[in-house]
ZAMARGU-4260 file (C-alpha; in steps of 0.2 Angstrom, whole numbers, plus 5000, padded with zeros to 4 digits):
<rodrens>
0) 5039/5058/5022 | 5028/5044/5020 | 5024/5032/5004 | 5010/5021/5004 | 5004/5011/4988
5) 4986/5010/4998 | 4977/5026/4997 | 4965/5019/5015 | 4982/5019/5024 | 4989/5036/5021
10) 4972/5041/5023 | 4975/5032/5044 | 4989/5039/5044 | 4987/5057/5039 | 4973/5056/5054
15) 4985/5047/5067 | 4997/5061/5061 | 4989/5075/5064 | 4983/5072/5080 | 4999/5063/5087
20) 5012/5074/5080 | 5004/5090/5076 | 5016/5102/5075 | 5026/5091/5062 | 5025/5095/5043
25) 5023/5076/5036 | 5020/5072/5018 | 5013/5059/5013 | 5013/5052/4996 | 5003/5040/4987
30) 5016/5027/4976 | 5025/5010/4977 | 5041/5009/4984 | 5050/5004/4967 | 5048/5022/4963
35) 5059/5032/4981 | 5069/5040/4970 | 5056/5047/4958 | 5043/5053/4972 | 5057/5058/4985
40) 5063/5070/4972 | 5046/5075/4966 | 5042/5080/4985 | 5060/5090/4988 | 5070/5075/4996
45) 5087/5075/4989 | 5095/5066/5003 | 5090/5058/5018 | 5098/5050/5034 | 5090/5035/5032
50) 5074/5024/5028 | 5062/5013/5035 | 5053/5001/5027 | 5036/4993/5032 | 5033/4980/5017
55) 5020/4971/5027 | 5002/4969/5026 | 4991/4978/5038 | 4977/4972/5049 | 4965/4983/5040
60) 4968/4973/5023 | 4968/4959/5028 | 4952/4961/5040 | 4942/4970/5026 | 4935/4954/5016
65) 4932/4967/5000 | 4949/4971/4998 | 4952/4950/4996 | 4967/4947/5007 | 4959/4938/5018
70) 4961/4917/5022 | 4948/4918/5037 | 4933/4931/5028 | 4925/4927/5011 | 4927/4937/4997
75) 4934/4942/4980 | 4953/4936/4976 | 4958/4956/4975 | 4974/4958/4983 | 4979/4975/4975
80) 4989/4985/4989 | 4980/5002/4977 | 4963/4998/4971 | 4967/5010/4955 | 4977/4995/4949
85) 4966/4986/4937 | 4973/4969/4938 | 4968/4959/4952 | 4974/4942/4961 | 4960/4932/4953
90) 4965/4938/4935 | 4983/4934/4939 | 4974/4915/4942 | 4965/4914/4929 | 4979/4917/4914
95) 4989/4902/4923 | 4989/4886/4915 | 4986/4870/4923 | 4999/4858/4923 | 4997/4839/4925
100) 5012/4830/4936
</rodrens>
């Protein structure tokens, strides 16, 4: 089972996947990592040997100047790991005061 919070890279993966492992049952599962429990259940995982995590940020995001992750490419201050998300990075910013040293 996969989980993914970025609907783009399950998307990658359910491609990679069925091409590289095709006789293999994978679900993938759209959700943030906070949740396991919730969506493991919810897709029949009661227990599990073990889990591997990859918290990082891909490639993809952070070449992809629309999905604003990006030091080297202009573009919005996004950041949202799932675009569903309506609060982004910039309006994170914006409700910070400014404080004088």
């Amino acid at each position: 089972m996969g989980i993914d919070q970025d609907p783009e890279a399950l998307e990658a993966a359910r491609e990679y996947l069925s091409t590289a492992c095709p006789d293999t049952a994978w679900q993938l599962a759209l959700g943030n990592f906070a949740k396991i429990e919730e969506i493991a259940r919810k897709n029949g995982f009661e227990q599990v040997d073990g889990i591997l995590f990859d918290l990082g940020v891909s490639s993809h995001q952070l070449e992809t100047s629309e999905r604003g992750f990006s030091f080297n490419q202009p573009g919005p201050l996004d950041m949202r790991m799932n675009p569903d998300i309506a609060v982004k990075a910039a309006d994170l910013v914006k409700r910070l005061k400014q404080r004088r040293a």
